[in-house]
Kinemage of the C-alpha trace (Angstrom):
@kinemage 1
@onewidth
@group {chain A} dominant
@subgroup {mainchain}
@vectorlist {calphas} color= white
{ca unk a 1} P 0.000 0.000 0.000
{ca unk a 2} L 2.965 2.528 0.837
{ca unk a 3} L 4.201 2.412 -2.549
{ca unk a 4} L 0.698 2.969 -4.314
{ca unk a 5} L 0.450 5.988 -2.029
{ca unk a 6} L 3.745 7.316 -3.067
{ca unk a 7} L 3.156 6.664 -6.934
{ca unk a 8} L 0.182 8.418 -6.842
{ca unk a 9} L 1.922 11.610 -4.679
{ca unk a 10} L 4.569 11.821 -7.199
{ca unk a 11} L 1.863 11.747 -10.273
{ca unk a 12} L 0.097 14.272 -8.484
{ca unk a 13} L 3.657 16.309 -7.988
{ca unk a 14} L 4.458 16.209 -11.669
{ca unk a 15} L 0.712 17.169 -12.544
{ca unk a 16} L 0.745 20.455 -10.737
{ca unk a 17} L 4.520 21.321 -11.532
{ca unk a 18} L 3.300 20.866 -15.141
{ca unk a 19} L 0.326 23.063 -14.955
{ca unk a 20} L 2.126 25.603 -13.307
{ca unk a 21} L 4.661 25.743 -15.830
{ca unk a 22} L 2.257 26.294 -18.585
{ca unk a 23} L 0.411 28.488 -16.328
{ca unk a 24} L 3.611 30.692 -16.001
{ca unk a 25} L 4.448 30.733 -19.611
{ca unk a 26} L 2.814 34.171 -21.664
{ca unk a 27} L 0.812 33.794 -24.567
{ca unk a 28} L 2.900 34.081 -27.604
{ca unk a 29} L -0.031 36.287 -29.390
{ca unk a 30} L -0.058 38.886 -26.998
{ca unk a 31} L 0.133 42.549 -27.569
{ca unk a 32} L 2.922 44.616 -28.190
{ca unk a 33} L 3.637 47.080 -24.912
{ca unk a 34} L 3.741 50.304 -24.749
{ca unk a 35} L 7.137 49.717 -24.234
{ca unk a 36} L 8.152 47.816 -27.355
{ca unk a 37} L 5.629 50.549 -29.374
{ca unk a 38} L 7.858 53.575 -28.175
{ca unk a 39} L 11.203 51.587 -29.142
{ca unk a 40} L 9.895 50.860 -32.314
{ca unk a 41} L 9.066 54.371 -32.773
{ca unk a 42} L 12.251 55.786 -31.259
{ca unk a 43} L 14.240 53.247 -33.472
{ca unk a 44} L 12.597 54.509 -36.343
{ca unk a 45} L 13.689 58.018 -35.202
{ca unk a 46} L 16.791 57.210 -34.451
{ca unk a 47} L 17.671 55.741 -38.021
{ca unk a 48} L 15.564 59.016 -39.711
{ca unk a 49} L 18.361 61.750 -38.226
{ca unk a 50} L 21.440 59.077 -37.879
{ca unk a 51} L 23.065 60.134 -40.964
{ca unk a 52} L 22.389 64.291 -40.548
{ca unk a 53} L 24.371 63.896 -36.881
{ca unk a 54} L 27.239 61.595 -37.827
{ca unk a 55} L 29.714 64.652 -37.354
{ca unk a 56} L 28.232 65.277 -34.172
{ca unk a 57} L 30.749 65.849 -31.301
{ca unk a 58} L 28.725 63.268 -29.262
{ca unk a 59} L 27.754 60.769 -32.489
{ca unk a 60} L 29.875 57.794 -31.301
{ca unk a 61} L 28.814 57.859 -27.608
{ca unk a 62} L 24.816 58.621 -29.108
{ca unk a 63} L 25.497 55.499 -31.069
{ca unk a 64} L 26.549 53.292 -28.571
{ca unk a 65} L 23.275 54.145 -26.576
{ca unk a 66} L 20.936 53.122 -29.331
{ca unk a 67} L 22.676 49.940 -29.597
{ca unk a 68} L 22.325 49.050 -26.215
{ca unk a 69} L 18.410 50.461 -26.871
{ca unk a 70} L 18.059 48.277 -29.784
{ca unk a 71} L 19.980 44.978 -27.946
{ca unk a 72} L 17.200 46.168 -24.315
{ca unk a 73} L 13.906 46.602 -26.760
{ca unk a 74} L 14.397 43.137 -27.933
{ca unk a 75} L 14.005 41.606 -25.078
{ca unk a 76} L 10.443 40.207 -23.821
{ca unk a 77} L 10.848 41.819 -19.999
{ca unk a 78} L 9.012 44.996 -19.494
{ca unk a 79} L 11.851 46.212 -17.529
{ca unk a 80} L 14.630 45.894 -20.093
{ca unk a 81} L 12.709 47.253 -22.840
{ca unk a 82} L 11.787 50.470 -20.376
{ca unk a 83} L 15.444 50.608 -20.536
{ca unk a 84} L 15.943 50.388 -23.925
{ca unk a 85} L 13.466 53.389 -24.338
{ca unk a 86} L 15.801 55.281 -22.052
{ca unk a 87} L 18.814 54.300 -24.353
{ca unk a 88} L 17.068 56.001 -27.174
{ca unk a 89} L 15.835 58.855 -25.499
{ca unk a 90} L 19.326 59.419 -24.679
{ca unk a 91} L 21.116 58.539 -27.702
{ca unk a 92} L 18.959 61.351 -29.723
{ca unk a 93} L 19.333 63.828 -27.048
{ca unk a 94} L 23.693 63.390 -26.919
{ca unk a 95} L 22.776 64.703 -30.971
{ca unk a 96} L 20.406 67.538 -29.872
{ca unk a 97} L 17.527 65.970 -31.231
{ca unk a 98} L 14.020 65.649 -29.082
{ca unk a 99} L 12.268 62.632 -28.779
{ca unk a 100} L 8.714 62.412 -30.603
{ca unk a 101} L 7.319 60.326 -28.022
């Protein structure tokens, strides 16, 4: 009887671990966030005025920020892609240019 009890404790163990898992995992057809919407749009701003600022004093150090926007944005965490709008935001303000977000 002891090991019927324990088979059915571990079935019931790998039952809920496996609904939680799928439980945890997001649904691939969800939304884009605001997030991701403002680094596509600062992206898109970014690559608009990249070649007008290349002589920019600050050009190299701007572009180095909107790579590390562009590496954060594509990342699924809200977090990281809040920092990749702050990359960009930065990035086009080291050329003097004003976010349109």
């Amino acid at each position: 009887m002891t090991r019927y009890r324990s088979g059915a404790a571990i079935a019931a163990i790998a039952f809920v671990s496996t609904s939680m898992a799928t439980a945890a995992t997001p649904a691939t057809n969800a939304p884009p966030s605001k997030y991701a919407e403002q680094c596509t749009a600062l992206e898109a701003q970014w690559n608009s005025v990249l070649r007008a600022h290349e002589a920019d004093k600050y050009f190299a150090k701007a572009s180095r920020e909107s790579e590390k926007g562009h590496a954060d944005c594509k990342s699924p965490k809200l977090a990281t892609q809040k920092s990749g709008v702050g990359h960009f935001k930065n990035a086009l303000k080291l050329i003097g240019v004003k976010a349109e977000i």
